[in-house]
N, C-alpha and C positions, 0 to 999 in steps of 0.2 A: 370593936371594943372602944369606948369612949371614957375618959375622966371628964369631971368637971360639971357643970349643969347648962353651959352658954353654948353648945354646939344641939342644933335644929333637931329637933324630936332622942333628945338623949334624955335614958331614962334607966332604971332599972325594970328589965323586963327580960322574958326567957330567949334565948338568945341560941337557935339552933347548930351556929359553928361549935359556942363555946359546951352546950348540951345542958346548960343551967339557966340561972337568972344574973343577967350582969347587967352593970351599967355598959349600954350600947345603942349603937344607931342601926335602926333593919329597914333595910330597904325591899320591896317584891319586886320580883323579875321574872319576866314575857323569854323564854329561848325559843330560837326552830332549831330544829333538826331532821337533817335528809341523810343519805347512804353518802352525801360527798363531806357531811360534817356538819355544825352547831354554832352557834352565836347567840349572844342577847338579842333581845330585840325590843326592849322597852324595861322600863323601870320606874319605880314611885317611891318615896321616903315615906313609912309607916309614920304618921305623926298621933304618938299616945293623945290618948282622952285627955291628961291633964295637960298638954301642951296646947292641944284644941281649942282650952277654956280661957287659957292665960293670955289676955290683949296684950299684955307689956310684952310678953315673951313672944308673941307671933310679930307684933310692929319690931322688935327689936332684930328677932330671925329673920324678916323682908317674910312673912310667909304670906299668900294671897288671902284676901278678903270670902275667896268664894270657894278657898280647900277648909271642907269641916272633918270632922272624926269618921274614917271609915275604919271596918273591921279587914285585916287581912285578907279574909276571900272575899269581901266588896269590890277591894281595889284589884284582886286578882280576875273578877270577876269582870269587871270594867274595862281591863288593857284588854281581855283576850275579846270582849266582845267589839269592842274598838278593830283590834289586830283582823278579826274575820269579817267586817263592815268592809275594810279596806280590801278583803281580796285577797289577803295571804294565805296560799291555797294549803288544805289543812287533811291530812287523813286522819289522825288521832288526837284529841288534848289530854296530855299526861300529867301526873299534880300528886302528890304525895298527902297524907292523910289531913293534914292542917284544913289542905283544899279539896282533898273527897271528900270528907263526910257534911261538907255543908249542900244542901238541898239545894237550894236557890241556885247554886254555882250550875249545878247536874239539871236542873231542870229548864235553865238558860239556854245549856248546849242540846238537850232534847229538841228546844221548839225549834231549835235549829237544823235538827237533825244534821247535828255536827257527832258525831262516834268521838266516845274516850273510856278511857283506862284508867279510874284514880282509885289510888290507895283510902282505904278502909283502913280503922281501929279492930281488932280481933272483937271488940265488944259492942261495933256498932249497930246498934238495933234496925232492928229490920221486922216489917212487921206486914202479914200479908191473909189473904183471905184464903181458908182451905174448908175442903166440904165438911171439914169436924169445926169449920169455925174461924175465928181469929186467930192466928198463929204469930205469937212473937217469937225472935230467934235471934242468930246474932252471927260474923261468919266462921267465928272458931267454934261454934256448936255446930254447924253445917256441915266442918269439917270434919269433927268427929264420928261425924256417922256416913262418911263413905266409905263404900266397900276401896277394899285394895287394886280391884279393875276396873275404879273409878277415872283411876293416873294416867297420865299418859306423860311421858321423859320429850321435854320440847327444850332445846337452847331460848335463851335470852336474849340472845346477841352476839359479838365478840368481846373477851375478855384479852388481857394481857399474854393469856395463855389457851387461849384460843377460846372455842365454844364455850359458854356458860351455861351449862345443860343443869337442868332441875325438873321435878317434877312436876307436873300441873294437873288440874282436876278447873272442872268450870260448873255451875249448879244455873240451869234456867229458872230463873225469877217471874211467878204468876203475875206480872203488872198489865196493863192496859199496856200497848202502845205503839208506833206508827205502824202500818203498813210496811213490810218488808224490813222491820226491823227486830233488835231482841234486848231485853238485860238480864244479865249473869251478874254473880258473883263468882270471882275466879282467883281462885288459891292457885300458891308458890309452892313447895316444898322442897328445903333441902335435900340432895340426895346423900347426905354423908351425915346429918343431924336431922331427922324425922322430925323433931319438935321446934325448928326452925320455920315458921311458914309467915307469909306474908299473904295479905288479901286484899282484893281489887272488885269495885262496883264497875260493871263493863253497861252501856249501848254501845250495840254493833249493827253492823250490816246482820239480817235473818243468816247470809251465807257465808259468813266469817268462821273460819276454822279456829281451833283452839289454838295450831301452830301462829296464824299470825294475833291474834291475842296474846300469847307468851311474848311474841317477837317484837309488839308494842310496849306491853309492860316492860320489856326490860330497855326501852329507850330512856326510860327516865333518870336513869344517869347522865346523862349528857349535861341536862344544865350542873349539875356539879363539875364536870369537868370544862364547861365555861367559866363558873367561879373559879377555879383552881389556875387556869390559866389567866384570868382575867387580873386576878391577886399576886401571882408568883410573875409574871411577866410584865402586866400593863400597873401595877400601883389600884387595882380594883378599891381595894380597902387602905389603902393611906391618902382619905379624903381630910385634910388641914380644914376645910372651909367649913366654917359658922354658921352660914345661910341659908336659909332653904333655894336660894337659884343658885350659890356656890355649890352644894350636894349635888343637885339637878346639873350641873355644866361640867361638874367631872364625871360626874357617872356616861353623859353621854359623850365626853372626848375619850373613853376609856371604852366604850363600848363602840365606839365608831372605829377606832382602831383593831379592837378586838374581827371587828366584821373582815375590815381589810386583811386582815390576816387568813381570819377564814373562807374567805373569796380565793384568796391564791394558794392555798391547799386545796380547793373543791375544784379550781382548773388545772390544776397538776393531778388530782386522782382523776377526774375525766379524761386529761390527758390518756395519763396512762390505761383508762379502761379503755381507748377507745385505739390505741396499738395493738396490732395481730401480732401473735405469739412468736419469737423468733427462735428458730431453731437452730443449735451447733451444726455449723457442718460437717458432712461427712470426712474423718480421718483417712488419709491415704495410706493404703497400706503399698510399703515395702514389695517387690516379688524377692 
């Protein structure tokens, strides 16, 4: 959250911490995540359209001559294909609905036959070819017509309180596409609130089970609990600086720090996975 109008792409716009529209600065973030733990791993300042246009306010910001106005999933779009050029070895890309339902982003990691998991809109249209014809649809009408032995109860991952078990359901999608491979749509379902559900546009491996589809989608937690720790530890969001390479040089002393930390937690859980079990000795009895 930001006052005032002189700090670099500060605007009134919808602002997903705060859940509204506030004056704020948003910046899009790149995370990995493995079984040893999660970090950033790149970051961009969203610069609004109107900041894009105003020459006074970009020379004033330092902003570069050759960043123009992208849309969120552009930029989101651009770090992850940057991130996979380089070789950051990838089984899933995870993204929440902002960054599912844009095409371009899905159709990117297709030609890559990169596999992801992103969140869907309940009302995102989907539209496919069936022998009565063109069929629109959407994935909370999809949902409503599975039978009940559609479910199957797969964890999410770990929670605070262990397993995050929910229900899931997966629908194959009639599309063209690679060899050896598939796209689903794959519903969540609460299992304590039935009308709780969440929904995911999948390519997969053809032999990807639904258990590690569940097991993907519920990785996407993680980059929030890199902002969480990134904010409440390292000063993530108490950026002072005005400029667009002051934003740009905290986020990365903040994210560089962030990694070292998660570096020496991912060789201490190795550590410890890689110790044999150690057993109590046997007690002496008495005669």
């Amino acid at each position: 959250m930001k006052k005032g109008t002189h700090s670099v792409g500060v605007a009134r716009q919808y602002s997903g911490t705060a859940g509204r529209i506030e004056s704020c600065q948003i910046g899009v973030f790149v995370a990995y995540a493995s079984r040893f733990g999660q970090t950033l791993i790149d970051r961009r300042l969203y610069l609004p359209e109107a900041w894009a246009k105003d020459q006074a306010r970009r020379k004033a910001a330092g902003i570069p001559q050759e960043t123009e106005f992208l849309t969120k999933p552009a930029m989101a779009r651009a770090m992850l294909a940057q991130a996979l050029d380089r070789g950051v070895p990838c089984a899933w890309v995870l993204a929440d609905a902002a960054y599912g339902g844009d095409y371009q982003t899905r159709r990117m990691l297709e030609e890559r036959r990169q596999p992801y998991v992103l969140a869907v809109r309940s009302n995102h249209t989907l539209r496919m070819l069936t022998d009565q014809g063109l069929l629109q649809t959407d994935p909370k009408e999809m949902a409503e017509e599975l039978p009940v032995a559609a479910w199957t109860a797969c964890p999410a991952g770990e929670g605070a309180k262990g397993l995050r078990l929910y229900d899931w359901a997966r629908i194959a999608l009639p599309y063209v596409v690679e060899e050896g491979y598939a796209r689903y749509v794959l519903i969540r379902k609460s299992r304590t609130d039935p009308r709780a559900l969440s929904y995911y546009l999948v390519f997969a491996p053809a032999e990807a089970t639904l258990a590690e589809l569940a097991g993907a989608a519920g990785l996407r937690w993680t980059i929030e609990e890199c902002f969480q720790r990134a904010k409440d530890d390292l000063g993530l969001d108490h950026c002072e600086a005005r400029s667009w390479h002051g934003w740009h040089r905290h986020m990365t002393l903040v994210m560089a720090a962030a990694a070292f930390l998660a570096k020496l937690g991912a060789d201490l859980r190795r550590s410890a996975c890689g110790k044999p079990n150690e057993t109590s000795p046997n007690p002496k009895i008495a005669a």
